[in-house]
N, C-alpha and C positions, 0 to 999 in steps of 0.2 A: 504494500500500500504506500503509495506514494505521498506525503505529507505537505512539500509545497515544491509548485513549478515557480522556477525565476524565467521571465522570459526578457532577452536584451534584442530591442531593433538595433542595429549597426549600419553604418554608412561610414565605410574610411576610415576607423577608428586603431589601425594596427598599431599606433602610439601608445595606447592607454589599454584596450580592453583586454590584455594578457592579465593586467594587476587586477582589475576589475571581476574576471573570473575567478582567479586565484583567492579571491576576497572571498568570493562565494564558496568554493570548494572549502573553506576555513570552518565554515559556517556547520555545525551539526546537527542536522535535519535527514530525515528520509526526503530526499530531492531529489528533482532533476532541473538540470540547465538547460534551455533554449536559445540559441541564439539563433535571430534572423536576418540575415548578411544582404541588408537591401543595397544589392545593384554594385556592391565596392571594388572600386577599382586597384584594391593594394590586399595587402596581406593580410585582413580582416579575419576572411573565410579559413585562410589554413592557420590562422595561430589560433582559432576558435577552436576548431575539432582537436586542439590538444586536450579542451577541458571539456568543454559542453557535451551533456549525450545527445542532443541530436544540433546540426547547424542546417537551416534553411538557407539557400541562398538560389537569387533570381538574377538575371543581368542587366537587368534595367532598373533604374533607381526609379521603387513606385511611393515613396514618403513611408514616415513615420504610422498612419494611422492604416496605412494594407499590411505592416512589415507588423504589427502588433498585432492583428487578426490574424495573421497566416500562423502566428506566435499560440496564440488562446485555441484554436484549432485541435492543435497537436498536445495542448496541456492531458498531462491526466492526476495533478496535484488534487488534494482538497483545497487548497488556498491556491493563489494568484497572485507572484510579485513581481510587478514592472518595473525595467530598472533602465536607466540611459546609462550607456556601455563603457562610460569616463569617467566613471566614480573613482575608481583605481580604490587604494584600500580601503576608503572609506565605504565604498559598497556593505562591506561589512551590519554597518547600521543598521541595515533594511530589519533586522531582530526588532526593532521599537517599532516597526510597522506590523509586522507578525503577530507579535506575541498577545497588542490589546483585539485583535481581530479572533484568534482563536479562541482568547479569553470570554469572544460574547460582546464587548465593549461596545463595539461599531460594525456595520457591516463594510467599507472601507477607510484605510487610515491612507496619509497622505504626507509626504517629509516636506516642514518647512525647512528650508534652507536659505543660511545667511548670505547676502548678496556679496560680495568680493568687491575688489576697486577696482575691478574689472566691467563688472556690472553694467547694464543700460540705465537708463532716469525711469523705468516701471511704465513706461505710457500701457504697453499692451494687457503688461497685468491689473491695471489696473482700471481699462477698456475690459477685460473680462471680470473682474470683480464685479462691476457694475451691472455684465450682462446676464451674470452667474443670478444676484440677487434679483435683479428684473423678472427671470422668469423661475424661480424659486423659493424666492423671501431669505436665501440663505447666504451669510457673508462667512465669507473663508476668505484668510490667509493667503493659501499658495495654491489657487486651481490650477493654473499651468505648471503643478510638479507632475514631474515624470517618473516618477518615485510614489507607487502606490501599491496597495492588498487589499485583497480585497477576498470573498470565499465564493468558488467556482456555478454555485448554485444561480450568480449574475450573467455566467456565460451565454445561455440561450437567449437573455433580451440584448446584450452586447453582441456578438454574432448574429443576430438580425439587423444590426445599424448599419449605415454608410458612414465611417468617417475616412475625410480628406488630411492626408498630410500631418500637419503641425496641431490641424483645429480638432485632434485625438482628444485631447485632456479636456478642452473645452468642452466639448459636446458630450463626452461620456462623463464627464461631471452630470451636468445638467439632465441626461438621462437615468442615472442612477438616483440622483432626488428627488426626481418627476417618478421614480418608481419607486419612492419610500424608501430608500437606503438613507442609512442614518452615517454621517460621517464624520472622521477625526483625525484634526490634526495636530501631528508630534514635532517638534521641535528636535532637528539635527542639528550634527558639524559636518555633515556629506558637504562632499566638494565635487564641482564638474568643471569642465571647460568652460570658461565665461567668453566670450564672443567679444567682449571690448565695445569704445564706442569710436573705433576707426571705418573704414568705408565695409568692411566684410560684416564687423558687427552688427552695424547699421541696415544691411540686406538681410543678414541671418533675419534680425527682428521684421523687417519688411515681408520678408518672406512667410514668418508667422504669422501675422496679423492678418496677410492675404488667405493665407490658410483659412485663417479662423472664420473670415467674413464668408469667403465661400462655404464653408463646413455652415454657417450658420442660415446662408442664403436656400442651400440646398434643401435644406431639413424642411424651412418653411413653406418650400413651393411643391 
């Protein structure tokens, strides 16, 4: 019996997601590791399958939110943990997301994480905070973490949805409250790659935001 699936979408990540696995392998759970190798053009996919038991990989990069469903697919955990593939040892954490979920606590928990001085000025988070609450009455912290649990019993209304790209965390937020999940967030020292506010940072967020609007346009028509 398997206890909990970690599943990691990747794109490019051969820098960091060795430590990041490794982090998990530390971890002592009945597990298994997922990782799905959207579209990477470098060493992502073969330093994966040193740890991971199963590595998905497709060759065209289709976003974050099809590389997470190809992910939930294949789970066969009781629990659910998604994880962005840059944590390096900090991954480890994801225990503070587990343990109140099993406990009964919540039906998903969510890592807040402290910004760096790396960080963007919050505009999109803070664009979804607002949209989060509009169409739920509920104010969270850190909806766009990517660092969440949740227990598998959500899979079949999740695996029904469309989400595009970036606008994952968005939308499967707002679908899980809209279907009565009650949720909580914990307070980390998880670290990822911060994007910066140079011209690539500035696109990364460009690129979310577009995400999200679409993901949100979508759903409504």
């Amino acid at each position: 019996m398997i206890d909990v699936t970690y599943i990691i979408p990747a794109y490019n990540e051969e820098g960091r997601i060795e430590k990041t696995l490794q982090a998990l392998k530390n971890i002592t759970h009945s597990s298994e590791i997922i990782v799905v190798d959207d579209g990477s053009t470098d060493r992502t996919a073969e330093i994966a399958k040193q740890y991971a038991d199963q590595v998905i990989s497709y060759p065209v990069n289709k976003g974050k939110g099809y590389a997470l469903k190809q992910g939930w697919r294949e789970a066969n955990g009781t629990f659910i943990a998604c994880l962005d593939a840059d944590l390096e040892e900090t991954a480890e954490e994801i225990l503070s997301l587990i343990e109140p979920i099993k406990k009964g606590e919540a039906d998903i928990a969510i890592s807040i994480i402290k910004p760096g001085k790396r960080a963007g000025a919050g505009i999109v988070k803070k664009r979804v905070q607002a949209l989060v609450y509009k169409k739920t009455g509920v104010k969270l912290e850190a909806p766009l973490s990517g660092q969440r649990v949740f227990h598998r019993k959500w899979l079949p209304m999740l695996l029904n949805k469309t989400y595009k790209g970036f606008g994952i965390e968005t939308q499967m937020t707002i679908d899980l409250l809209c279907a009565g999940a009650s949720y909580l967030e914990v307070a980390t020292t998880m670290k990822h790659r911060e994007m910066g506010r140079d011209l690539k940072g500035f696109y990364h967020r460009l690129k979310q935001w577009v995400d999200i609007e679409k993901q949100l346009r979508g759903v409504q028509s």
